[in-house]
C-alpha positions in Angstrom: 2.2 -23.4 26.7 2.7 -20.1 24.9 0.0 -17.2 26.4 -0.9 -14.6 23.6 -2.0 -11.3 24.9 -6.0 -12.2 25.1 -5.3 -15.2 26.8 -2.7 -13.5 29.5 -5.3 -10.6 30.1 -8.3 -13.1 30.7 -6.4 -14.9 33.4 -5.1 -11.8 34.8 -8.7 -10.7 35.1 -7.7 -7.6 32.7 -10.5 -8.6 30.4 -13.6 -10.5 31.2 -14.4 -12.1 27.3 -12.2 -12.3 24.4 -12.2 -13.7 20.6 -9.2 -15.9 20.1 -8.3 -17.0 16.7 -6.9 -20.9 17.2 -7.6 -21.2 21.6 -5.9 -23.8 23.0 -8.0 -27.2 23.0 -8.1 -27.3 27.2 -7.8 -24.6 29.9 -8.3 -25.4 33.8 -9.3 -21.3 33.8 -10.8 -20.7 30.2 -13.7 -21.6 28.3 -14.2 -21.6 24.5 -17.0 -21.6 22.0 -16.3 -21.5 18.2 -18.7 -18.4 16.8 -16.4 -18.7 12.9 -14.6 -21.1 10.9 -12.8 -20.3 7.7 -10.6 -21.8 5.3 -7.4 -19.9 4.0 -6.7 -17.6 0.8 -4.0 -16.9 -0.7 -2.3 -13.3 -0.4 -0.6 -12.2 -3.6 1.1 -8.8 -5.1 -1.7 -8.4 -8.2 1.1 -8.2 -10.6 2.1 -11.7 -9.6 1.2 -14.5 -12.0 -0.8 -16.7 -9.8 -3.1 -13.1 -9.1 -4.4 -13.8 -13.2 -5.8 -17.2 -11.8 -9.2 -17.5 -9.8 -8.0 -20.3 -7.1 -4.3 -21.3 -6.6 -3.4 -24.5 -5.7 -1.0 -24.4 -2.3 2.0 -26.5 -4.2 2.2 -23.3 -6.7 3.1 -21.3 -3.9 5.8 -23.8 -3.1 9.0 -21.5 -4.6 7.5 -18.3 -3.5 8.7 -16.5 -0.3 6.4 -16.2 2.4 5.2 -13.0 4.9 3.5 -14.6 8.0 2.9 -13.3 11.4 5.8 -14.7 13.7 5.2 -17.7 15.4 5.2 -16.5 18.7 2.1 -14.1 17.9 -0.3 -17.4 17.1 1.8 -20.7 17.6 -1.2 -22.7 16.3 -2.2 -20.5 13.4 1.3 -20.3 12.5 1.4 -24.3 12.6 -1.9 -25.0 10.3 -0.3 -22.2 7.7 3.1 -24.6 7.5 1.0 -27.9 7.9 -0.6 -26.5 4.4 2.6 -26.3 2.7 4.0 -29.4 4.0 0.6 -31.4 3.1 1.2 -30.0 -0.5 4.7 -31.3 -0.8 7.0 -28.6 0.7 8.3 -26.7 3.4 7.7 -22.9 3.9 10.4 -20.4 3.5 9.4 -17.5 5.6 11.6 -14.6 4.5 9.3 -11.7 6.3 7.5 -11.9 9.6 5.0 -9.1 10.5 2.8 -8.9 13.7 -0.3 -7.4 11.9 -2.5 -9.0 9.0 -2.8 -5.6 7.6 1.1 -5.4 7.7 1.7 -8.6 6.2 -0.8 -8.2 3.4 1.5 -4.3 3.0 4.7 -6.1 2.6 3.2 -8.4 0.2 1.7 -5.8 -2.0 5.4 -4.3 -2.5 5.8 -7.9 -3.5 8.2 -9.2 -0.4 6.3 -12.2 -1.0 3.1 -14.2 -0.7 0.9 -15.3 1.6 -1.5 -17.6 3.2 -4.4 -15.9 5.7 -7.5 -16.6 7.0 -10.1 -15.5 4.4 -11.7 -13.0 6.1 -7.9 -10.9 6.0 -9.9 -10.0 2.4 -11.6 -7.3 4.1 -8.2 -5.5 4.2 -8.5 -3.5 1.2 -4.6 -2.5 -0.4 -4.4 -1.2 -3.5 -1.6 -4.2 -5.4 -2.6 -7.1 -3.0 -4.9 -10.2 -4.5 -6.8 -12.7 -2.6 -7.2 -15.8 -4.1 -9.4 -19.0 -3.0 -6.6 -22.0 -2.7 -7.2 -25.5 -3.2 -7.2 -27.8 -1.3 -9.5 -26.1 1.1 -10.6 -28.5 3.7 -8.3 -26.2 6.1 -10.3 -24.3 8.2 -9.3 -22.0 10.8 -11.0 -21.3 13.8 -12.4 -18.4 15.9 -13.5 -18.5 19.8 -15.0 -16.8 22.2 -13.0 -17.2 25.6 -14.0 -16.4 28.7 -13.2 -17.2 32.7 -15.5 -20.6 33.9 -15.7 -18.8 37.3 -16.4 -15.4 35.9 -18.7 -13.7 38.4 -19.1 -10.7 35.7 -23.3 -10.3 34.8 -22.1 -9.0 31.6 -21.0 -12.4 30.4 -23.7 -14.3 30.0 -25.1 -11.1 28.1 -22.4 -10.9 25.5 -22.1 -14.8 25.3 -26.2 -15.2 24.3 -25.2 -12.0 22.1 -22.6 -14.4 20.1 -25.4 -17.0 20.4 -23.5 -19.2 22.4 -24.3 -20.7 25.6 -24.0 -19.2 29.1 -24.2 -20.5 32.2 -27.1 -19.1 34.3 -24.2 -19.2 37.2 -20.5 -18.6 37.1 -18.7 -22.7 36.5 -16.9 -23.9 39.3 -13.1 -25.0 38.5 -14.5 -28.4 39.0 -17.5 -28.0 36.4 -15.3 -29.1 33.2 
């Protein structure tokens, strides 16, 4: 199983709640609750033909190179990105990796490439990068609270109810899953 940082420094007791993009579906230590879902956009360089367009379909991007975050940084993320490409008919060629959105959406505005991100990546505001709704957009990508089932922390179940998610009154046993 591949540990991202969030993940490593909840188990390690480093952090007591974290928000995971993509969590694993089962952890013996970990819980998660979904607080967003959103579907994908397309990252362009605004001179780039598609940026003229108000939703691109994914297949259009199919002779395009592609800036994405390494694998390693979010293997599951990194899967649903190239499960998109293959659904619409081919397979991504990632000519770019960079380990920040805000990075990859710089290297595409100096037109490295395109891009596919989680919508809310719009809020990164570069002058020569355009965000454009894709089609089909049943995709949805997912954000999650995590946090330790046997966390004895009383600030948990404060920032949990905070996120309006559910608490227990009492730190989970390993056993209580």
């Amino acid at each position: 199983m591949t540990t991202t940082p969030q993940l490593a420094a909840l188990r390690e007791r480093a952090i007591d709640i974290g928000l995971l993009r993509e969590p694993p579906a089962h952890d013996a230590e970990l819980r998660f609750e979904t607080v967003l879902t959103e579907p994908f956009v397309a990252v362009l360089p605004a001179s780039h033909p598609l940026a003229a367009q108000r939703v691109v379909r994914v297949e259009q991007l199919a002779d395009c190179p592609l800036v994405l975050l390494p694998r390693a940084v979010g293997p599951p993320l990194y899967d649903q990105i190239s499960e998109l490409c293959i659904a619409a008919g081919f397979v991504p060629q990632v000519t770019q990796h960079a380990v920040e959105w805000q990075t990859v959406c710089a290297l595409v505005g100096t037109g490295l490439g395109v891009s596919l991100a989680p919508e809310s990546i719009r809020r990164i505001r570069l002058e020569g990068v355009a965000f454009r709704r894709i089609e089909p957009d049943t995709v949805r990508t997912r954000v999650a609270v995590a946090w330790r089932k046997t966390d004895p922390n009383p600030l948990v179940p404060g920032i949990l109810a905070a996120l309006g998610q559910d608490a227990p009154d009492r730190p989970c046993s390993v056993s209580d899953h």
